[in-house]
C-alpha positions in Angstrom: 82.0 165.8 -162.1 81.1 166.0 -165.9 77.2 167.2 -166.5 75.0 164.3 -168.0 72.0 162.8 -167.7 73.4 159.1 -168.3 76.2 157.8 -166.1 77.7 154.6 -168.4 79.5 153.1 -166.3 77.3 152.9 -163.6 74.7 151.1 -165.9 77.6 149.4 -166.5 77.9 148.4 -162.8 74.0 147.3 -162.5 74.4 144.9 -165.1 76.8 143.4 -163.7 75.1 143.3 -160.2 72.0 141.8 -161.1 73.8 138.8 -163.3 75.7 138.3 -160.1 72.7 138.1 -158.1 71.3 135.7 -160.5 74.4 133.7 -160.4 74.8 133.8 -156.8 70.8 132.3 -156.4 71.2 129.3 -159.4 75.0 128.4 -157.1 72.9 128.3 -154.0 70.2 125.7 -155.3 73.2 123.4 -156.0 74.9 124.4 -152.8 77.9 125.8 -154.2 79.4 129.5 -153.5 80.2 130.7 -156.6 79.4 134.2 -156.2 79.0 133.9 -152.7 79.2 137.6 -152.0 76.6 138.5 -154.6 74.4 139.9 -151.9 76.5 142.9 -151.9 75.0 143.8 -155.3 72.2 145.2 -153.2 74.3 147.5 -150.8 75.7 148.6 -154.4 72.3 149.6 -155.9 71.0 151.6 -153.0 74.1 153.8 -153.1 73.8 154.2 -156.8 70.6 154.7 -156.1 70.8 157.4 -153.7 72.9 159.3 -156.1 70.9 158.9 -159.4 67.7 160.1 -157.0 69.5 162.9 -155.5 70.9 163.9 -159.1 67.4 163.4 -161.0 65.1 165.3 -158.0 67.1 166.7 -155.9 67.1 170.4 -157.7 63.2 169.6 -158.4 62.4 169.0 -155.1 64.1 171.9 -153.6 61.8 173.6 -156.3 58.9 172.8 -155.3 57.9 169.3 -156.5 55.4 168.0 -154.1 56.2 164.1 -152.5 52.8 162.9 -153.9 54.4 163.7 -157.7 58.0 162.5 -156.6 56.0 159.1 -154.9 54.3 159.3 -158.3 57.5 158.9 -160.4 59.2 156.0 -158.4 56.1 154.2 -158.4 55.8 154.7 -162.4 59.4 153.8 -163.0 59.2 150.7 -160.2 55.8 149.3 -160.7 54.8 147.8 -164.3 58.0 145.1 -163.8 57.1 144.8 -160.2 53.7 143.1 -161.6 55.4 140.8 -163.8 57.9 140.0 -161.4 55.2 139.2 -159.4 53.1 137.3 -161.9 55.7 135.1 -162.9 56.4 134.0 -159.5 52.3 133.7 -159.2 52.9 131.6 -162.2 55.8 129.1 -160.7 54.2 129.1 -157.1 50.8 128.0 -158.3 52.1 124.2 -158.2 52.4 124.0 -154.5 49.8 127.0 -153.5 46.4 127.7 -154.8 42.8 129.9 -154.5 42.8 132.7 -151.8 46.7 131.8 -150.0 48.1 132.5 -153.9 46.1 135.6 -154.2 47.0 137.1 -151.5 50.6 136.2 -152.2 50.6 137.4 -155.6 48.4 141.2 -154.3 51.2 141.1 -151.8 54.4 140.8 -154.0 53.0 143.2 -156.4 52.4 146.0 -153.7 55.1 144.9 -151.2 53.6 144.1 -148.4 55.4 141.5 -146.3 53.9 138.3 -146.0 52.0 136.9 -143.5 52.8 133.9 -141.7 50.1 131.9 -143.0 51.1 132.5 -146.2 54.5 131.6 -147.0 55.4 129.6 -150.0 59.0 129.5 -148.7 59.3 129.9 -144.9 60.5 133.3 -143.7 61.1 135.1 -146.8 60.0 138.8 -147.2 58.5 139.1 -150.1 57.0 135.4 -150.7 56.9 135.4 -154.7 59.4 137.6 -155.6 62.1 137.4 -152.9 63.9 141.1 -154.9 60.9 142.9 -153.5 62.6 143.1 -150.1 65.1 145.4 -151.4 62.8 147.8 -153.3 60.8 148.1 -150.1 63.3 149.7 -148.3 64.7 151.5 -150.8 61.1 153.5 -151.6 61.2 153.9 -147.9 64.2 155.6 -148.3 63.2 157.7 -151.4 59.8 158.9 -149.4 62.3 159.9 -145.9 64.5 161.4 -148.3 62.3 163.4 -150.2 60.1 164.5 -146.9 63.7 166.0 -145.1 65.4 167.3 -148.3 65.0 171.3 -147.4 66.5 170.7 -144.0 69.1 167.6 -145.3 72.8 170.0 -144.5 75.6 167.2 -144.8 75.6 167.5 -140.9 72.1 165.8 -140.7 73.2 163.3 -143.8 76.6 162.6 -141.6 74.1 161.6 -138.4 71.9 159.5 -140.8 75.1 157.9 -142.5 77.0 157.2 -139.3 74.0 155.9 -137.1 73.3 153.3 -139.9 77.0 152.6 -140.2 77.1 151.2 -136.6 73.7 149.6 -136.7 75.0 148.0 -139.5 78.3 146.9 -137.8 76.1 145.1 -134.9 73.6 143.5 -137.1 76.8 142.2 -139.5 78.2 140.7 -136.4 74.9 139.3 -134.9 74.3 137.3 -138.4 78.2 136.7 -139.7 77.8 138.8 -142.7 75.5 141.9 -144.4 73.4 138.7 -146.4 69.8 140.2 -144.2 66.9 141.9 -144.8 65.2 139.4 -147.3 64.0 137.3 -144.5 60.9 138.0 -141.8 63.2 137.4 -139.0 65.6 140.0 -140.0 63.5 141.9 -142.5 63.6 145.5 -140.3 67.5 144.8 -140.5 67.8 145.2 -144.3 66.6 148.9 -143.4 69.8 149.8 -142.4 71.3 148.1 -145.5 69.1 150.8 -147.3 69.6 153.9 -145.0 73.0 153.6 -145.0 73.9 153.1 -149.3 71.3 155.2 -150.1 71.9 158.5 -148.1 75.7 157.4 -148.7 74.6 157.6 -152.4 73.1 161.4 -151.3 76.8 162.6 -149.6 78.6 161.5 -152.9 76.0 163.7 -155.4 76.5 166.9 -152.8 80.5 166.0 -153.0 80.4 165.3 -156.0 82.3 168.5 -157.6 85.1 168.1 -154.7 88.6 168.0 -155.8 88.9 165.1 -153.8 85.4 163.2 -155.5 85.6 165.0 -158.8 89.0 164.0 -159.7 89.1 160.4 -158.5 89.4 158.2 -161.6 91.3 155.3 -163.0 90.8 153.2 -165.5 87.0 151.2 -165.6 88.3 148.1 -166.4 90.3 148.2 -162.6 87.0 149.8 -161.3 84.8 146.8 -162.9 87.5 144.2 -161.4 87.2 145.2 -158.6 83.6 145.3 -158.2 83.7 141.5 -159.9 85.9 140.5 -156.8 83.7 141.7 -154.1 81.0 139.9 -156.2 82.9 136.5 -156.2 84.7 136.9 -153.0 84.7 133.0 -152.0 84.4 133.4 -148.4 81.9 130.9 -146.7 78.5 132.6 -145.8 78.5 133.4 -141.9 82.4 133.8 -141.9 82.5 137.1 -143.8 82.0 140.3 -141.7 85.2 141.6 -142.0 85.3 141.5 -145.5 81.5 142.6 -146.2 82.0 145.5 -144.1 85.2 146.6 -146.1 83.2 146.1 -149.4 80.2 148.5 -147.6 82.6 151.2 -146.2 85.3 151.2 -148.1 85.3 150.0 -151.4 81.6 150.5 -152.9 81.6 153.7 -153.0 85.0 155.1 -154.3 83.8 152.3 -156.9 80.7 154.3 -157.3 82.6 157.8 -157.5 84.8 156.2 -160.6 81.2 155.5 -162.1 79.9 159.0 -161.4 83.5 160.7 -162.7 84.0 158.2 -165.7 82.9 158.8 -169.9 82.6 156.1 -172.4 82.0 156.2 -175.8 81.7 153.9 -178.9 80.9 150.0 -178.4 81.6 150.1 -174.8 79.3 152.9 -173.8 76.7 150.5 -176.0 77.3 147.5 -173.7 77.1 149.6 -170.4 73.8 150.8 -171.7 72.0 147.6 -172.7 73.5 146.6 -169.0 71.8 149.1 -167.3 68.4 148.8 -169.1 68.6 145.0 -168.4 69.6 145.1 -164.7 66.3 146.4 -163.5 64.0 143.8 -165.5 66.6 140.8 -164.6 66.6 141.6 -161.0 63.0 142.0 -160.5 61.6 138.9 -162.5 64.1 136.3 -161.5 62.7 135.0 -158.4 60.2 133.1 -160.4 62.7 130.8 -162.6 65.1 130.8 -159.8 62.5 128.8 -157.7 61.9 126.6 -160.3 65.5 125.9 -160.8 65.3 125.1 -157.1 62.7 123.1 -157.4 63.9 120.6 -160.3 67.6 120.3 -158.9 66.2 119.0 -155.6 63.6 116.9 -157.4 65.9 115.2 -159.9 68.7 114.9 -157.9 71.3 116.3 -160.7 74.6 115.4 -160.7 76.5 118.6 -160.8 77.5 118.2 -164.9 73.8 118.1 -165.6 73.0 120.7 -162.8 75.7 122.9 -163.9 74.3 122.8 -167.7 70.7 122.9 -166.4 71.9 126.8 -164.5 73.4 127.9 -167.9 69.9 126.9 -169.8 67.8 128.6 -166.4 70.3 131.7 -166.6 69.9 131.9 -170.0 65.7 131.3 -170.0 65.9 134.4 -167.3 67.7 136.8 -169.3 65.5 136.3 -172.5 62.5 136.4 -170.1 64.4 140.4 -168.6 64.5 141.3 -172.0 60.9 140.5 -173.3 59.6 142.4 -170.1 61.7 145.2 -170.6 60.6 145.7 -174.6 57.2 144.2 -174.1 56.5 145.8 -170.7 58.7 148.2 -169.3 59.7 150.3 -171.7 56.1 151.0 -173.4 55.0 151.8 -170.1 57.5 154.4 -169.8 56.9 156.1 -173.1 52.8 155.8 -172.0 53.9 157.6 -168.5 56.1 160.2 -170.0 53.6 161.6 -172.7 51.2 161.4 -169.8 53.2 163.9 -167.7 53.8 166.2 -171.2 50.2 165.7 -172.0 49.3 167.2 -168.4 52.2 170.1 -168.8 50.9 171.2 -171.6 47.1 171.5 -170.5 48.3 172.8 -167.7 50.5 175.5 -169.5 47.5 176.5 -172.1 45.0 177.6 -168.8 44.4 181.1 -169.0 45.4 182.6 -165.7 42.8 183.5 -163.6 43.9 185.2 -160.3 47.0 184.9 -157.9 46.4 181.8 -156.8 44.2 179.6 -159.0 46.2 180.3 -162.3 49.6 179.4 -160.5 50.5 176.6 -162.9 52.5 174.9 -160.1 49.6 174.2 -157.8 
């Protein structure tokens, strides 16, 4: 595997996910299945997940790095969208809920707690106001087991963790027809599996990853981004796609992921893949908000699928611009602000005289 600090076509791939996902929740307010196997996006980003962690912290980690400073940095890159994503749902939710029950939905979206049953603006969902929250839940859970174990992770131990979620995940696929759980209370502890499984998946590809038989699998992107586009838009019926879901999980999301991790682009393309990555993140996390309220006026007007159909293209289109104002407005400030915070501190920290053994140890 080449050395680099930016994977293209993986952003490439997020991209792609999260308009998916977008898609797949404007089809579902109009009852159509258009992207019907969008979900999958999420299995997708927890095992490109577990490999950008392992290849960002895995060396600093094993360096010392304490979990309070790698908690520190997920949280930084994770939590100035999770606010907006939050706020905006606060925002559309605030014409059927009010006073205290809004509040505590909105403190509870933002820090992802799962919701109460008192206070559910949509019965059984997760994370009330911003239903993407499930996801990142698990996935930080992940991070923080990953990062406790990492010393004593052999690929023995990450073979256990892999397999054990593998079969939990083939009963819980059967149990509810298809991998589409996790996002609601009554299955929410199932979507840990989802997570367990992709992300420490995501692990055992970066430890591979210079393996003749990892390294030197490539063909050409376009096939790769095909074929993650038909496991996107695979039309099956919800509840009538195990079989298929569980070949996109085991067998075809991560040799897709691998082609991502093995693959250079340059010129136009490699600009494309980029602004998709930045945008994926943003465009996930915010699009509960005008998703609901998409719901909300398709029901309430009773569109006839031309005008419902145009009405998506307008909502899909308001989401994106809305992605991209969080990411320049938001997002990307408050990673500049966070990064000259952690120079700022290395630098203080470097200028201390030392002062004994033990007290001038610029690590501590």
């Amino acid at each position: 595997m080449r050395n680099t600090d930016r994977f293209e076509l993986i952003d490439g791939y997020r991209g792609i996910a999260a308009l998916a996902v977008l898609g797949m929740h404007l089809m579902a307010a109009m009852h159509r299945h258009e992207a019907a196997g969008a979900y999958l996006a999420v299995d997708l980003f927890f095992v490109m997940s577990g490999f950008v962690i392992a290849h960002a912290y895995e060396a600093k980690l094993l360096s010392g790095m304490s979990l309070a400073e790698f908690i520190l940095r997920r949280l930084q890159r994770l939590f100035p969208l999770m606010v907006v994503g939050a706020l905006i749902g606060a925002a559309v939710g605030s014409a059927r809920v009010s006073g205290l029950t809004l509040l505590d939905m909105t403190v509870r979206a933002i820090f992802l707690i799962p919701t109460s049953s008192r206070s559910q603006l949509h019965p059984g969902s997760l994370i009330t106001l911003n239903n993407a929250g499930w996801s990142l839940l698990f996935e930080l859970v992940a991070n923080v087991i990953y990062a406790l174990i990492v010393r004593r992770l052999s690929l023995w131990l990450l073979a256990a963790i892999v397999l054990t979620s593998a079969g939990a995940l083939v009963d819980r696929a059967w149990h509810y027809g298809c991998l589409d759980f996790g996002w609601l209370t009554t299955h929410g502890i199932d979507g840990m599996f989802r997570a367990s499984f992709g992300f420490f998946v995501g692990i055992v590809l970066f430890r591979l990853r210079n393996h003749p038989r990892v390294s030197n699998l490539r063909v050409n992107p376009t096939v790769a981004v095909g074929a993650l586009v038909i496991i996107l838009m695979w039309p099956a019926p919800a509840h009538h796609r195990v079989i298929p879901d569980l070949l996109a999980v085991f067998a075809l999301i991560p040799p897709i992921v691998v082609v991502g991790m093995n693959t250079r682009l340059s010129g136009r393309t490699a600009m494309v893949c980029a602004w998709l990555g930045a945008i994926s993140y943003p465009l996930y996390i915010i699009q509960s908000g005008p998703v609901i309220l998409f719901h909300g006026i398709v029901g309430g007007l009773s569109l006839g699928t031309g005008p419902a159909m145009a009405t998506a293209a307008v909502f899909g289109a308001l989401t994106l611009g809305i992605a991209y104002a969080a990411l320049k407005l938001v997002d990307e400030p408050a990673q500049r602000w966070f990064k000259w915070r952690r120079a700022s501190a290395r630098k203080a920290q470097s200028s201390q005289p030392a002062i004994g053994p033990i007290l001038g140890d610029p690590t501590l």
